[in-house]
RODO-2510 file (C-alpha; in nm, 4 decimals, decimal comma):
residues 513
     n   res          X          Y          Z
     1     x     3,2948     0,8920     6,6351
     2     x     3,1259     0,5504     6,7117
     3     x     2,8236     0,7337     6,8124
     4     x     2,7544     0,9260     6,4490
     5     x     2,8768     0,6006     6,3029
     6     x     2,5628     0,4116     6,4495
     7     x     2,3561     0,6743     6,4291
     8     x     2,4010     0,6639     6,1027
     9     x     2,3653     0,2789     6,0574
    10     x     2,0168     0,3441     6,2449
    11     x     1,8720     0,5477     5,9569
    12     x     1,9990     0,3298     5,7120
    13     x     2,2122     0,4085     5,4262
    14     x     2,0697     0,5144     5,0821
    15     x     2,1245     0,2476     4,9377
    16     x     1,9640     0,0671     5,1834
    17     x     1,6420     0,2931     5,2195
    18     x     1,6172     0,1974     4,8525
    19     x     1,6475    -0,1878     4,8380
    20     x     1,8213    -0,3696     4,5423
    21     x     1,7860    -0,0750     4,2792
    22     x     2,0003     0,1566     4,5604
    23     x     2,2190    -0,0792     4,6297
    24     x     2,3445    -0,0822     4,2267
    25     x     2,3296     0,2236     4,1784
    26     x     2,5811     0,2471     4,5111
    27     x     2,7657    -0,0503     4,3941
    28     x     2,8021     0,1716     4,0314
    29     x     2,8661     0,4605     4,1729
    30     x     3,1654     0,3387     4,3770
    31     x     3,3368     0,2586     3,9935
    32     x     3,1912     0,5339     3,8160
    33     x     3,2197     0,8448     4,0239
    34     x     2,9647     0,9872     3,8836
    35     x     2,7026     1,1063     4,2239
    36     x     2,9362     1,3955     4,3192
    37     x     2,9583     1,5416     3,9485
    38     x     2,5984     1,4669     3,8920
    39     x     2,4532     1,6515     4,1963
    40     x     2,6582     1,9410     4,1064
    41     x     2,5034     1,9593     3,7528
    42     x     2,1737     1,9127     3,8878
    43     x     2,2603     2,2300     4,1175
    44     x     2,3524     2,4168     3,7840
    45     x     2,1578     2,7756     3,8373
    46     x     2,0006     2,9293     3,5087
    47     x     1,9238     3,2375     3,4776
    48     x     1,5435     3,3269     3,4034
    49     x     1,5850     3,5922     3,0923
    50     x     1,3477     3,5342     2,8254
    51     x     1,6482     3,5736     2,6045
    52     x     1,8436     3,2419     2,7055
    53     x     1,5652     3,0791     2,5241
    54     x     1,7119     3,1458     2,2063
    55     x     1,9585     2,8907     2,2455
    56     x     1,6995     2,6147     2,3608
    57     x     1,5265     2,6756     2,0554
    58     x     1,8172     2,5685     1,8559
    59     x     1,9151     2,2882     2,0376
    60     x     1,5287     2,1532     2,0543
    61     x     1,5108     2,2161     1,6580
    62     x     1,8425     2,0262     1,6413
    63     x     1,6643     1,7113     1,7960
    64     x     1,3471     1,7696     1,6023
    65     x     1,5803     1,7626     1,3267
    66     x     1,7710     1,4028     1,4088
    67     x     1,3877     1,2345     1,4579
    68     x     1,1909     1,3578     1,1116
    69     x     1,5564     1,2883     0,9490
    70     x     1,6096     0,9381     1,1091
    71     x     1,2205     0,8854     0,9487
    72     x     1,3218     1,0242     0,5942
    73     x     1,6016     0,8015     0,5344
    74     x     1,4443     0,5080     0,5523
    75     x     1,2371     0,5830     0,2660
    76     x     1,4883     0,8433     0,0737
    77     x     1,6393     0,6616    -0,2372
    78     x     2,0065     0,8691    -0,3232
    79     x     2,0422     0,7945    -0,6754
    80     x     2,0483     0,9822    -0,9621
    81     x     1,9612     0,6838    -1,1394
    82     x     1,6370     0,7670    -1,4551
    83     x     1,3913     0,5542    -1,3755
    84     x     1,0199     0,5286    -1,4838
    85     x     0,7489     0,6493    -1,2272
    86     x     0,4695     0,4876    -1,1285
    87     x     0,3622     0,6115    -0,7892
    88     x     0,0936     0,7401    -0,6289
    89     x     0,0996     1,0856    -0,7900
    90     x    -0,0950     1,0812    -1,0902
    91     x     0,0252     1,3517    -1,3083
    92     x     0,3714     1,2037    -1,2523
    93     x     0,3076     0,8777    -1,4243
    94     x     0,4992     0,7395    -1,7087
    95     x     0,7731     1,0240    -1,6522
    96     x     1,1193     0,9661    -1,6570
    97     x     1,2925     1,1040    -1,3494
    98     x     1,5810     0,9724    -1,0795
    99     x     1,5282     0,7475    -0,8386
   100     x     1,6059     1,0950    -0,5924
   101     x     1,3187     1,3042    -0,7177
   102     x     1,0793     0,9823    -0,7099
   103     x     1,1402     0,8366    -0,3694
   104     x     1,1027     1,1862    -0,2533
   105     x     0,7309     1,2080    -0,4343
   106     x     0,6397     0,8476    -0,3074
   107     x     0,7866     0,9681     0,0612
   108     x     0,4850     1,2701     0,0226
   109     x     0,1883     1,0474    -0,0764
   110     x     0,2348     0,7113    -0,0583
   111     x     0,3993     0,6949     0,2526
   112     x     0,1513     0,7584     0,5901
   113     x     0,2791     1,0549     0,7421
   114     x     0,5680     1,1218     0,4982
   115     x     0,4415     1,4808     0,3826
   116     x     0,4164     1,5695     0,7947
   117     x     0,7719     1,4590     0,8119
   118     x     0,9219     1,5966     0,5272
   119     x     0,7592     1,9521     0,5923
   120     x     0,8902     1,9045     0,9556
   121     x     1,2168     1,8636     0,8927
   122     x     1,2282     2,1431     0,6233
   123     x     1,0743     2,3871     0,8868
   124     x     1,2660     2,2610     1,2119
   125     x     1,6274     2,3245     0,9817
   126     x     1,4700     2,6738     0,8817
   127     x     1,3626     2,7166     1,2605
   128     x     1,7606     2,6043     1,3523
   129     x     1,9321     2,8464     1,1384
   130     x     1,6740     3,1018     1,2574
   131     x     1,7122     3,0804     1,6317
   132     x     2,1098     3,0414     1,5817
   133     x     2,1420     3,3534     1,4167
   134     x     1,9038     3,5525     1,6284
   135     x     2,1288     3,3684     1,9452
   136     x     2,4241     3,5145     1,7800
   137     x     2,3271     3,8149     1,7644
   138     x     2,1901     3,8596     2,1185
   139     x     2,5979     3,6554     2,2457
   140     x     2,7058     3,9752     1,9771
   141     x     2,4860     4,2883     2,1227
   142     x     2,5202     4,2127     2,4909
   143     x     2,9079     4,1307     2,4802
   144     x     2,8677     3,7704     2,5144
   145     x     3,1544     3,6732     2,3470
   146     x     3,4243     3,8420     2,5490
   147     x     3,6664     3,6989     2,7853
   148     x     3,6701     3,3695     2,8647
   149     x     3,3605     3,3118     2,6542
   150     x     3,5798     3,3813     2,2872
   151     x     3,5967     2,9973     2,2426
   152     x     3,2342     2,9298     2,2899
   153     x     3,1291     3,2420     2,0384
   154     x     3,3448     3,0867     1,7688
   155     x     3,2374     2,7061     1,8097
   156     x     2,8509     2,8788     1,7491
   157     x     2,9688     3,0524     1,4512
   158     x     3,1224     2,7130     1,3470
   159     x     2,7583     2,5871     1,3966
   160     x     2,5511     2,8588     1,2061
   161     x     2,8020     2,7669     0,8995
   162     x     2,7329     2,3892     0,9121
   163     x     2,3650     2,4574     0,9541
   164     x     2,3383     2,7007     0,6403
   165     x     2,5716     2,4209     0,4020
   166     x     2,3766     2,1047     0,5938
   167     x     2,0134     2,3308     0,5135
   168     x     2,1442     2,3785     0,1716
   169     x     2,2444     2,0232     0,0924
   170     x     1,9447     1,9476     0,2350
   171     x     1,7196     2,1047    -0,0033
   172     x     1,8978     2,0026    -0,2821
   173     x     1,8574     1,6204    -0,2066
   174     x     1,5082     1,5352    -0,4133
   175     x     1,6771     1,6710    -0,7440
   176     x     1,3870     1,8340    -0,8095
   177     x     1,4049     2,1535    -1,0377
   178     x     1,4181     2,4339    -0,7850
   179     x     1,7001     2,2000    -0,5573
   180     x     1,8780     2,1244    -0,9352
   181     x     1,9243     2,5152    -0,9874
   182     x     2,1089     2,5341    -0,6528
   183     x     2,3296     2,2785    -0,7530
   184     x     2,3798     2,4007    -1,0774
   185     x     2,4720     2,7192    -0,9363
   186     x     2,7169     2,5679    -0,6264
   187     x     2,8528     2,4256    -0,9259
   188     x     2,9683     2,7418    -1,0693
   189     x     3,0902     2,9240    -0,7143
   190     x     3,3302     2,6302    -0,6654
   191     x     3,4328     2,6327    -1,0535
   192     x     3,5058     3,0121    -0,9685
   193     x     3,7581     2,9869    -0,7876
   194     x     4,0882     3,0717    -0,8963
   195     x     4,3351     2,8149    -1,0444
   196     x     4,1868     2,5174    -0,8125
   197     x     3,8096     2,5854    -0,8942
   198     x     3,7865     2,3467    -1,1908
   199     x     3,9681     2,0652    -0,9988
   200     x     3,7459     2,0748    -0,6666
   201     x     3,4013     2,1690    -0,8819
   202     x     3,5297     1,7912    -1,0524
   203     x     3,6502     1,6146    -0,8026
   204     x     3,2880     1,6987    -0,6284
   205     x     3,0998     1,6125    -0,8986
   206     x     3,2748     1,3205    -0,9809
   207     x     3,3109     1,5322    -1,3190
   208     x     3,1066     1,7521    -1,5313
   209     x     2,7802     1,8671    -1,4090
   210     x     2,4945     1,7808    -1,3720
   211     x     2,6865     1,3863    -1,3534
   212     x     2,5597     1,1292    -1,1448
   213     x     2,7670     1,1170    -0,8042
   214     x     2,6348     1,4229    -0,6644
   215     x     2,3140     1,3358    -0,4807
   216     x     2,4888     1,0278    -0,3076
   217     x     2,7889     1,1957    -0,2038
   218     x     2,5059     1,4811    -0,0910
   219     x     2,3230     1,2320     0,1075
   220     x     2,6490     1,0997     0,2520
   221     x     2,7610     1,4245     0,4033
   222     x     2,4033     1,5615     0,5188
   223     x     2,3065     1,2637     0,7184
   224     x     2,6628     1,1386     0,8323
   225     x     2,9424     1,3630     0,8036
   226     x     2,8394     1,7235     0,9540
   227     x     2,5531     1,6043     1,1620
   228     x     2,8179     1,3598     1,4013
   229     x     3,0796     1,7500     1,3569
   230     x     2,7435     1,9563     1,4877
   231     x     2,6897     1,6487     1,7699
   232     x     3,0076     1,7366     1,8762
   233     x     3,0494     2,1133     1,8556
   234     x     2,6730     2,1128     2,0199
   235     x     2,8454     1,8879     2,2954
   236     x     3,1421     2,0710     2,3557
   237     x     2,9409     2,4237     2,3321
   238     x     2,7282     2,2945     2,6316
   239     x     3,0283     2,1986     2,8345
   240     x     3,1991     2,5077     2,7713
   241     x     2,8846     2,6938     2,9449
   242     x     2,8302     2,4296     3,2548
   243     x     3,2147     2,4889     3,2738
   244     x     3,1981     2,8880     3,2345
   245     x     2,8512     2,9222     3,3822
   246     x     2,5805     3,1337     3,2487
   247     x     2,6242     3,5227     3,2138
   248     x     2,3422     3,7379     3,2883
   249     x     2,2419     4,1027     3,2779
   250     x     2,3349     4,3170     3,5062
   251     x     2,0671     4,3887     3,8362
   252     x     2,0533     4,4354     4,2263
   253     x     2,2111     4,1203     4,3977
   254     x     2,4037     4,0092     4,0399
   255     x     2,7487     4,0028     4,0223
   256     x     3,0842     3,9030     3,7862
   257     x     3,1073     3,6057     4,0312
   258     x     2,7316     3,4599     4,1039
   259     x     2,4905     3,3955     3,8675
   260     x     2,1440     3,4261     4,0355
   261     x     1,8238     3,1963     3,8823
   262     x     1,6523     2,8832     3,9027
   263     x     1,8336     2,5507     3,9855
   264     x     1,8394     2,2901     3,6857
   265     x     1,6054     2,0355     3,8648
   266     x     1,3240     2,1036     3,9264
   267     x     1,2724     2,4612     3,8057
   268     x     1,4791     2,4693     3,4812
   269     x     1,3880     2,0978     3,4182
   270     x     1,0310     2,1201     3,4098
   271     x     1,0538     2,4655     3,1904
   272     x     1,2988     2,2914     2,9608
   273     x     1,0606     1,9608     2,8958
   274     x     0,7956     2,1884     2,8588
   275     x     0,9744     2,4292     2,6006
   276     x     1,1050     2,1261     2,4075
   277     x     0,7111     2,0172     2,3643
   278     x     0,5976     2,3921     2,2871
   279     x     0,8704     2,3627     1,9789
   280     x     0,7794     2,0883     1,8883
   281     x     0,4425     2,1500     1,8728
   282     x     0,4906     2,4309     1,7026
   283     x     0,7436     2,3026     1,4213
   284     x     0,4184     1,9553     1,3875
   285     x     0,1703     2,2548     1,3567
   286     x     0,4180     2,4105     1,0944
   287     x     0,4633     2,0736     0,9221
   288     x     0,0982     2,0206     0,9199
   289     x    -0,0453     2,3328     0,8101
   290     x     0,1758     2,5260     0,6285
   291     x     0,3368     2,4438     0,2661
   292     x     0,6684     2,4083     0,1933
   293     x     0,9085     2,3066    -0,0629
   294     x     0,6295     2,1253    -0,3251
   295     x     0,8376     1,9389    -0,4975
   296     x     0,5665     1,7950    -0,7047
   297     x     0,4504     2,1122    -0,8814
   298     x     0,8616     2,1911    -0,9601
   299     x     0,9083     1,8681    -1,1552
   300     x     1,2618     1,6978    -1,2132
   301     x     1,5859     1,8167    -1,2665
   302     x     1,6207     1,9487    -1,6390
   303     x     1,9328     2,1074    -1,6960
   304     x     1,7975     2,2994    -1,9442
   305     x     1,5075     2,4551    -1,7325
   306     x     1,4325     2,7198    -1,4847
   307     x     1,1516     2,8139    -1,2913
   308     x     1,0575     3,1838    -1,2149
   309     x     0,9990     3,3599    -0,8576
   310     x     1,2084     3,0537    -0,6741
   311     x     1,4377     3,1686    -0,4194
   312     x     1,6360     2,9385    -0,2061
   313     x     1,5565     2,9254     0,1730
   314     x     1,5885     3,2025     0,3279
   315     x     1,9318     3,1275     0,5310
   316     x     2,0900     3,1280     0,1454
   317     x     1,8986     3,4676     0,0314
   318     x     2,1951     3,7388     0,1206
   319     x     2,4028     3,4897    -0,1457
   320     x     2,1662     3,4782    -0,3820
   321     x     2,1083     3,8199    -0,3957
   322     x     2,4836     3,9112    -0,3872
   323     x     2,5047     3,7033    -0,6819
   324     x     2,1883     3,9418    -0,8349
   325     x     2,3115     4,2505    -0,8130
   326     x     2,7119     4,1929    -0,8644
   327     x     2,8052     4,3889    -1,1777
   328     x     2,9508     4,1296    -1,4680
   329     x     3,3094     4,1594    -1,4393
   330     x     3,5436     3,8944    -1,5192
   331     x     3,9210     3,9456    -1,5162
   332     x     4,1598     3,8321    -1,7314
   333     x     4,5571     3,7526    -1,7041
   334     x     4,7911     3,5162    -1,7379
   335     x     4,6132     3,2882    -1,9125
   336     x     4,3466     3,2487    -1,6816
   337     x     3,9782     3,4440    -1,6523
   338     x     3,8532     3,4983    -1,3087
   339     x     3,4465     3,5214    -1,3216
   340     x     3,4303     3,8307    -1,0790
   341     x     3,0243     3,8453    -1,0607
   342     x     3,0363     3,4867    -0,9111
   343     x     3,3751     3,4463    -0,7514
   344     x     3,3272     3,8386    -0,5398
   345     x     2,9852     3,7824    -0,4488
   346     x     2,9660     3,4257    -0,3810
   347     x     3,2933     3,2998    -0,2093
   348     x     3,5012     3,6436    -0,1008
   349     x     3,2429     3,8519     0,0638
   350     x     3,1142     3,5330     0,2441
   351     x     3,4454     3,4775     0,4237
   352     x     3,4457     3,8802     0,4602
   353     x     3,1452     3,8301     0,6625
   354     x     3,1972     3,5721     0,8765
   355     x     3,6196     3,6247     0,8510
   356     x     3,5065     3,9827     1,0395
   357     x     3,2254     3,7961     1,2722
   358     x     3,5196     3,5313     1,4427
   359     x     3,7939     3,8081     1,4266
   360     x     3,5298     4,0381     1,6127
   361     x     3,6454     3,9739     1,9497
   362     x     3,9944     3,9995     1,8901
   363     x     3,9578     4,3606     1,6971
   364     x     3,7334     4,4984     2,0203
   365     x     3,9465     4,3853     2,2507
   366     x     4,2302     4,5864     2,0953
   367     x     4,0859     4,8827     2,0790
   368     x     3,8636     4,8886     2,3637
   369     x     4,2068     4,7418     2,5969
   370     x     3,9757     4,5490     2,7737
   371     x     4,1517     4,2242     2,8961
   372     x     3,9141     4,1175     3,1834
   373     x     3,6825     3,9092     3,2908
   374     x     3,3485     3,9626     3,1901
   375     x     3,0537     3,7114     3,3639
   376     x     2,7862     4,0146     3,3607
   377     x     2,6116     4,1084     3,0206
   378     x     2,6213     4,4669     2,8564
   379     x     2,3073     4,6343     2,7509
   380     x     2,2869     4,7388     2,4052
   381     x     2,2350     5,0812     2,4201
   382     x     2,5662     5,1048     2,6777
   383     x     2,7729     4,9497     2,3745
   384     x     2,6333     5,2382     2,1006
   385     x     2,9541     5,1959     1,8956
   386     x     2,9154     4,8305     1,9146
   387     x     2,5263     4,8260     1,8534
   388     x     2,5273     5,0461     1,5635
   389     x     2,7852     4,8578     1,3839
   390     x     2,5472     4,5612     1,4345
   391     x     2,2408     4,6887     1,3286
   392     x     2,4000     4,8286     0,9936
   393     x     2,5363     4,4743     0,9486
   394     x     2,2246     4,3134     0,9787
   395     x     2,0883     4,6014     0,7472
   396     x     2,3660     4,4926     0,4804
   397     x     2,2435     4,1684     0,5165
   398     x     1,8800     4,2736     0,4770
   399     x     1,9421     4,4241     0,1700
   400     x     2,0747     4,1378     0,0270
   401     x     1,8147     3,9077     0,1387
   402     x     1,5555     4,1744    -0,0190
   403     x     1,7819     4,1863    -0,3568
   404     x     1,7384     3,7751    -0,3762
   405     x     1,3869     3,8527    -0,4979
   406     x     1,4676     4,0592    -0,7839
   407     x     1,2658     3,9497    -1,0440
   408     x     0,9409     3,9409    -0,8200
   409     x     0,9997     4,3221    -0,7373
   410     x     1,0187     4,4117    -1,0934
   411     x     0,6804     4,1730    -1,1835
   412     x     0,4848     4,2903    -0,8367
   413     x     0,5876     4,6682    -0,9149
   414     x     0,5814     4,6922    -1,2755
   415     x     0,9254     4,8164    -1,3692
   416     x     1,1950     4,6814    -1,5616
   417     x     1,4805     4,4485    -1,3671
   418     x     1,7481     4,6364    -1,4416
   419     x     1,5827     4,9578    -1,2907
   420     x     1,4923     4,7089    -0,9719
   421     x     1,8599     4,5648    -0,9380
   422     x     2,0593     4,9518    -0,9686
   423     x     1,7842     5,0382    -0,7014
   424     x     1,9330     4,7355    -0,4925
   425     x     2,3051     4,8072    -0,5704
   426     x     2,2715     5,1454    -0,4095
   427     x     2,0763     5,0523    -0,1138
   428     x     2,2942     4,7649    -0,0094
   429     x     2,5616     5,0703     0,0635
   430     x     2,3059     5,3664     0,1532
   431     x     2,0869     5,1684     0,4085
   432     x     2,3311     5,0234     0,6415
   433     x     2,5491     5,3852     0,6297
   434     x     2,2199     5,5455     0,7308
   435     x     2,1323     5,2400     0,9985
   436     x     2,5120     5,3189     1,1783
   437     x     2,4442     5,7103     1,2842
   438     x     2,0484     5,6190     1,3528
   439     x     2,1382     5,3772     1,6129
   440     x     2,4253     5,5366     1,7696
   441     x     2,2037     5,8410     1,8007
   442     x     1,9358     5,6176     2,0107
   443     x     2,1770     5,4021     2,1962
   444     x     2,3198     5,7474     2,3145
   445     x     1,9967     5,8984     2,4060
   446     x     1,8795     5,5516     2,5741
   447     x     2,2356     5,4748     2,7561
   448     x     2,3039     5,4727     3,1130
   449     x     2,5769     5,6898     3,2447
   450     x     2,7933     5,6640     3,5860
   451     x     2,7304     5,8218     3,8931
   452     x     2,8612     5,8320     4,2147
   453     x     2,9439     5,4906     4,1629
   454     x     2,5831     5,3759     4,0493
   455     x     2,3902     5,3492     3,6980
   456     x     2,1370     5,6193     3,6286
   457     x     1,9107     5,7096     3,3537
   458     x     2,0694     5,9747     3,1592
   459     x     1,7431     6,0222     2,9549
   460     x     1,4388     5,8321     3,0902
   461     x     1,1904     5,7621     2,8112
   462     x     0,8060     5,7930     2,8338
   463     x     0,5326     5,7568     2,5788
   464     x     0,2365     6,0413     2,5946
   465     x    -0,1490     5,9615     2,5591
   466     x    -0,1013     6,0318     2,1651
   467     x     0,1103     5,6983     2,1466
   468     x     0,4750     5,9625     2,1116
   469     x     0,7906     5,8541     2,2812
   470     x     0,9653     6,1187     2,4399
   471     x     1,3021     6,1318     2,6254
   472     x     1,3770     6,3738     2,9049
   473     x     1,6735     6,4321     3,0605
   474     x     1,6352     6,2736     3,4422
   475     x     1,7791     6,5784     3,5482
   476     x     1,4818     6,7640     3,4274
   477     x     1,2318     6,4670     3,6224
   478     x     1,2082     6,5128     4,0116
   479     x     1,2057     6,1924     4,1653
   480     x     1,3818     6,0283     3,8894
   481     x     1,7314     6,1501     3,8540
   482     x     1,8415     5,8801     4,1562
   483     x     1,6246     5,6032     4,0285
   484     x     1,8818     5,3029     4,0258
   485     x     1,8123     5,0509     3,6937
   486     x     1,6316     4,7287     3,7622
   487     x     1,5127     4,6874     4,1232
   488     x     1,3623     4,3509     4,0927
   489     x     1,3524     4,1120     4,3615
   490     x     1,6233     3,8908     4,3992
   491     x     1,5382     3,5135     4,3268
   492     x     1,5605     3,2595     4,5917
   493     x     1,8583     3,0802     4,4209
   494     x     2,2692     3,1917     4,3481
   495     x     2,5424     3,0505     4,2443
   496     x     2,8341     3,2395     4,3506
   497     x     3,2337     3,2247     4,4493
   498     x     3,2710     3,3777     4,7803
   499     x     3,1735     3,2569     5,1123
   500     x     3,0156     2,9472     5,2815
   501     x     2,6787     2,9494     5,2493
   502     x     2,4678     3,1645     5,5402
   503     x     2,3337     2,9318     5,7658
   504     x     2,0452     3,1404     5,8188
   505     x     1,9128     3,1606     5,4697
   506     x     1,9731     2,7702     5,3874
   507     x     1,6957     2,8609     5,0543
   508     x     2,0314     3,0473     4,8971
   509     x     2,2208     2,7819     4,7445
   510     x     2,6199     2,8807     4,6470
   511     x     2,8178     2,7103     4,4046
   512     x     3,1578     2,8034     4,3244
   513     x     3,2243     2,9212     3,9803
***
């Protein structure tokens, strides 16, 4: 014991082999704890699917979002207050508007760089809600969300609903005329609502709309309140997976209890700094280059205006169109009317939609009695039941996107509106009941089927020299009927529970789960 106790003393400790800095960090370490946790997170293994970028996006956006916003506010003005303008936008001058709509002018000429930022932030939220949904849906078609990942599906559908209301409230913040007409018409869903509508559409608004408490209380709850909630959900989301470790698809050498990749530093580092720079740069180029939300040509706020061919972003187009096509029903009883065209479309399918999206898990689970474990990802076309019910929901929620536009169909193809929004009403139903059976019919040809204990292609799929895609039964292919499904290479790095490590492979690294 003395000997390895000198010998060790003779190659110096490291905080010795690092002078005064190692010798804090020691002295910091022996009250914080910290060097045994952190080396384990720096072991972290990621998976390399292109797929588990979908997430980074989000998260990168989310930042991108924080810096052009931190930038904004110290410019924005949140007041409702009529004032007289005399900026730097000509046509503008001698206008009465709020204090809102003309800080948010000044911000996009007179201040250097303002237009950049304000176009960056509209397109990194846009870019958020984008990559959030499309992350959903991959967690939704590969089985993501299954046991013990149910917690961690809900806190990101938690997320996507604070990103659409933060988006919205966003957008409506320079009380310009487009922003006004979203108010205006939040205004109505929340008065909608039976016997408590008219008290929460007040208490709001401070009273009758448009009134003059809006925009602050707005500004108050986009830049305070649910940015610190999506901090914290975005927190406890990433905990959850360095907790519950990374799924991944299934492959030779992967496993419900390893999860083979690229360790966090340096491989997954570098990638990560680099991604966050590629989104960025894309989201600047964005900002720089492409035209958004001209608040200038809209004007102010008149209650008694609208503009034509103005839709809201498009994270708030299946509502918009909902609201479109709805018939105009209104009940009555009581002593009380119920608006049914705003009250159906606009707040009870909503929580239909994402009610059914967080009880998901639960309501496969029961029928499917599958209470295990699940570390290892399904492919899509394995799941048809699953898949197909997900494509026709997206289709649903296609159609209503398309129906937001309404008004431009009937100008672009030269029929009347009503003829464009009965077209829309029956292809909200038709299109996703003729999406279910298409994509249970390809997920069956396309699925893999056990074997003697292995997966093999039950069709394999090739395309002929005319561009057609074919598939043949591997029965019917010599040579192919015993192909096993990816045969990559195994990378150089696991994280598994099992075993010590083999001593004669020290470049596999194993981590217990």
């Amino acid at each position: 014991m003395s000997t390895t106790t000198n010998e060790n003393a003779s190659k110096g400790s490291p905080a010795s082999a690092f002078g005064p800095v190692g010798k804090a960090l020691n002295e910091l370490d022996d009250r914080l704890g910290v060097a045994k946790g952190g080396r384990s997170l720096l072991d972290k293994i990621f998976p390399d699917h292109w797929s588990f970028m979908l997430g980074e996006i989000a998260l990168y956006s989310f930042v991108i979002l924080l810096a052009t916003g931190i930038f904004l506010s110290l410019f924005y003005i949140p007041s409702q207050e009529i004032v007289v303008y005399h900026g730097s936008y000509a046509p503008l001058r001698g206008q009465h508007v709020s204090a809102a709509y003309a800080s948010s002018v000044d911000l996009s000429f007179a201040v250097r760089g303002g237009l950049l930022m304000r176009q960056m932030h509209h397109w990194a939220c846009d870019i958020f809600v984008g990559a959030i949904v499309v992350h959903m849906a991959r967690v939704f078609f590969t089985g993501a969300f299954r046991k013990p990942r149910e917690l961690n599906y809900s806190i990101g559908l938690v997320l996507l609903i604070l990103a659409i209301g933060n988006g919205f409230i966003g957008y409506s913040l320079p009380d310009d005329l487009v922003s006004g007409t979203g108010i205006r018409i939040a205004f109505s869903i929340t008065e909608s609502i039976p016997l408590v509508g008219t008290y929460m559409s007040f208490f709001l608004f401070g009273g009758n709309f448009p009134g003059t408490a809006i925009i602050p209380r707005f500004y108050t709850i986009h830049v305070l309140l649910i940015p610190l909630i999506i901090l914290g959900l975005v927190t406890a989301h990433l905990f959850l997976l360095v907790r519950q470790k990374h799924t991944q698809f299934p492959g030779k050498g992967r496993t419900e209890k390893n999860v083979v990749g690229a360790p966090m530093v340096p491989v997954f580092a570098a990638k990560a700094t680099g991604f966050l720079f590629m989104v960025t740069g894309v989201t600047a180029l964005l900002g720089g280059l492409a035209q958004i939300n001209p608040i200038w040509q809209f004007g102010q706020y008149n209650p008694s205006k609208i503009s034509y061919a103005v839709q809201p972003d498009w994270y708030m187009g299946f509502l918009d169109g909902a609201l479109r096509i709805w018939p105009s029903w209104e009940w009555t009883g009581f002593g009380y009317t119920i608006p049914m065209e705003v009250f159906i479309p606009a707040a009870v399918l909503p929580g239909i939609i994402f009610g059914l999206c967080f009880a998901w898990p639960a309501i496969e689970k029961h029928y499917t009695k599958d209470a295990a474990m699940h570390n290892l990802l399904d492919r899509p076309r394995d799941r048809p039941k699953r898949t197909a019910f997900g494509a026709a929901f997206l289709a649903f929620l296609g159609m209503l996107f398309i129906a937001s536009s309404t008004d431009v169909l009937a100008n672009f193809f030269h029929v009347s509106l009503n003829t464009v929004l009965w077209a829309m009403r029956v292809l909200v139903v038709v299109v996703p009941l003729i999406v279910y059976p298409l994509t249970l019919k390809i997920c069956q040809e396309l699925q893999a089927v056990p074997d003697a204990g292995k997966r093999k292609r039950s069709n394999v799929v090739t395309r002929t020299a005319t561009g057609e895609y074919l598939a043949t039964p591997a029965a019917e292919r010599p040579g192919d009927s015993h192909e096993e499904l990816d045969a990559e290479p195994v990378p150089d790095f696991i994280d598994f529970e099992g075993p010590p490590a083999d001593p004669e492979n020290p470049g596999v690294r194993q981590v217990n789960r």
